[in-house]
N, C-alpha and C positions, 0 to 999 in steps of 0.2 A: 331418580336421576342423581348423580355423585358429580357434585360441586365443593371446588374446594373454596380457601378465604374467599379468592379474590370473587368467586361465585359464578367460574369457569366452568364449560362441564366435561368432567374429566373423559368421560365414556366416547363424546364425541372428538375429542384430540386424541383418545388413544386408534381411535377408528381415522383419524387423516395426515395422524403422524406416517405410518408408513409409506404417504405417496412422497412424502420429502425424505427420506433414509436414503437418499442418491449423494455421490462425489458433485461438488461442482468448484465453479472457477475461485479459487482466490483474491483478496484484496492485491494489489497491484503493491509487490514489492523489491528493494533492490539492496541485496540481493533477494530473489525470490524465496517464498517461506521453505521447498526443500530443500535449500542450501543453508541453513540456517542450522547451528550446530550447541549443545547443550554446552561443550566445552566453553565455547567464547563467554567467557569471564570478566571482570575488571581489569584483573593483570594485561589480557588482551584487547583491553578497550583501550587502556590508559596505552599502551604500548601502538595502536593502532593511530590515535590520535596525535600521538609526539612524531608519526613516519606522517602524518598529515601536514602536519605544524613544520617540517625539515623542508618541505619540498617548496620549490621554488614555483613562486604566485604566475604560472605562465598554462594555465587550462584553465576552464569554462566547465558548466555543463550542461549537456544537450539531449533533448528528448522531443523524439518526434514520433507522435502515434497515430495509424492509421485501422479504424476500427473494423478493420475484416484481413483476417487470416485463412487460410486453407486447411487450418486443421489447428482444432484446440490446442493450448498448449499450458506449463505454468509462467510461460514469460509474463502475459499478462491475461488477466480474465476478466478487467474492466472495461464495460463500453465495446465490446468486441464480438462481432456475426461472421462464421464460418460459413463458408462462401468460395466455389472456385469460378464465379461468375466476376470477372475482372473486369466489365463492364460496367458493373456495381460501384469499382473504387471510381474511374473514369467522370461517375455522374458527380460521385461527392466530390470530389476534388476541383471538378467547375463551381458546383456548387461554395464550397470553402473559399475558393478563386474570387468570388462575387462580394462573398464577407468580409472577406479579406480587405478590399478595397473598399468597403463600406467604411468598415471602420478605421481605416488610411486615413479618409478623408474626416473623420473626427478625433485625429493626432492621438489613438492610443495603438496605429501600427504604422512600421516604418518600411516599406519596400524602397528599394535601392537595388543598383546594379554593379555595387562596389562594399565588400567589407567596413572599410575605412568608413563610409556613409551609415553603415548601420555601427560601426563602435561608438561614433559622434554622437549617435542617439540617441545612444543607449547610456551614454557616460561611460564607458570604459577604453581603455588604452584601447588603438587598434592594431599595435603591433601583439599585447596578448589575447584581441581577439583571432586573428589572423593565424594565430601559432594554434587556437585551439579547433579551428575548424580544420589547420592544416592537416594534423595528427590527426581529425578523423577522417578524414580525407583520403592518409596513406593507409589507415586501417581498412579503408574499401578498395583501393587495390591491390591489397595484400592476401584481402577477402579473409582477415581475420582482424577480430575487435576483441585488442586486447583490453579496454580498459569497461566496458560492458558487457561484453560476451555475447552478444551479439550474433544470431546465425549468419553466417556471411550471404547467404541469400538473398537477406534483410538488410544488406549494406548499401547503400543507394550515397554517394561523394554528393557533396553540395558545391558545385564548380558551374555550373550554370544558373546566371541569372537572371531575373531576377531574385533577389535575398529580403528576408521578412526577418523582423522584430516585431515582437506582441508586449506591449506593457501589461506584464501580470504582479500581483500583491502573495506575500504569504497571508496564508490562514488554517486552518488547525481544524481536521474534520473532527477529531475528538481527544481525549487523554486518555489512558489507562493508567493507573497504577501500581508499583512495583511489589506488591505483598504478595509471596506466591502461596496457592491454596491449593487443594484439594477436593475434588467432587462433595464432600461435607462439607466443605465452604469452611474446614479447620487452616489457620495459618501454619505453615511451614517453615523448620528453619534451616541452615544451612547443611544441612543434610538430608531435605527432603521427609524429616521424620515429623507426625502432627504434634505442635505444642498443645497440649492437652487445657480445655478450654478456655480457647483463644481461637476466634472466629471472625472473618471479614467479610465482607460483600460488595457488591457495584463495582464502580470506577475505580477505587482506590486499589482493588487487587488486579496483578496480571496473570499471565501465561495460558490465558485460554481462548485470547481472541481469535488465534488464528486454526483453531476448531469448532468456534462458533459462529464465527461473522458471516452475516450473509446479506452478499450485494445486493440480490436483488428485492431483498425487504428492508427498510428503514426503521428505525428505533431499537435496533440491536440492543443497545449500549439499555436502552433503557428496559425491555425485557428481559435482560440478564439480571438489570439491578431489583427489579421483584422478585424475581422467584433467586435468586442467591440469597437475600435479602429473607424471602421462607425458609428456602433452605438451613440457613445460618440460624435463624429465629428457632428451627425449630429441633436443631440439631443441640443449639446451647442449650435448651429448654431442657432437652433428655438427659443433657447432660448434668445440668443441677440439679435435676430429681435420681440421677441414678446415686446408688449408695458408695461409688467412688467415688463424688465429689462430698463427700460429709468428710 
């Protein structure tokens, strides 16, 4: 039986790797991972940020997610059952309805039947809350969203109340870092060419999560960083014994 370090056995992952070699859903991102484009640069970052920084403090933003769709998609692939059983949504939403007011009543949700009532509670002006739910608002009778892209199908106006506020925290599912590398776990430099022995692994290098990552198992982040971690170990290794590096 062929086990490697970690005393894995190889024979058996190469016999159940092929029942995972399928496409699946994406990390949940905005814009989504196929809009996402090699070009976008510093220049268009720094450039992207300074049209952020110009614009006048009068939006919000807002995201409501209901986890069943009528047909996969890359909008989002988190938390999400494909389903044209609309009776389905019907239960959850009484169900959420009940939570909702559960935790109403231990002041970390705000239901009100007025804006003005939920900007108060939220601490923010409510003339620019007011302005940002307006503008989605006309987005849904226009049945086009310009500022998410949004299928218009999926535009559903928030004009009837009752209106909720949820007190939520950030927090940080995880990091990656920005060294970019190459399947040899060699670092790269600004021309995508390998700097020749100069090697990185784990968290600290990027650009491969969003071909690795996968929802529905846990500890990604820390599976990648073993075996990159081999990988790298045992790439430098060949590398110091090969007669190039003398």
């Amino acid at each position: 039986m062929a086990r490697d370090v970690f005393g894995l056995d190889l024979e058996r992952i190469e016999e159940i790797l092929p029942r995972y070699a399928i496409e699946g859903p994406r990390y949940t991102s905005y814009p989504t991972v196929p809009a996402w484009d090699q070009d976008f640069g510093e220049k268009e970052y720094r450039e992207a940020l300074a049209e952020l920084n110009g614009r006048v403090a009068d939006e919000l933003a807002i995201y409501l997610h209901l986890p069943f769709c009528a047909k996969a998609c890359h909008y989002c692939g988190c938390n999400m059952l494909v389903t044209r059983d609309k009776g389905a949504v019907h239960h959850y939403l009484d169900r959420v309805e009940k939570e909702l007011w559960k935790e109403a009543g231990k002041g970390r949700i705000k239901i009100a039947d007025t804006w003005d009532d939920i900007a108060l509670w939220m601490g923010v002006a409510p003339k620019i809350l007011k302005a940002t739910v307006g503008r989605y608002n006309a987005s849904c009778d226009r049945g086009v969203d310009d500022i998410f892209n949004k299928e218009g199908r999926y535009l559903n106006a928030l004009k009837v109340p009752p209106f909720h506020a949820i007190r939520c925290y950030s927090s940080f599912l995880g990091t990656i870092g920005g060294i970019k590398i190459n399947p040899a776990m060699e670092v790269l430099d600004k021309g995508d060419r390998p700097i020749p022995g100069l090697y990185a692994a784990g968290t600290d290098t990027g650009g491969w999560e969003s071909d690795t990552y996968c929802l529905q198992l846990s500890g990604s982040a820390f599976g990648f960083a073993l075996n990159s971690g081999r990988i790298a170990g045992e790439n430098a290794a060949q590398y110091v014994l090969s007669p190039r590096s003398t």
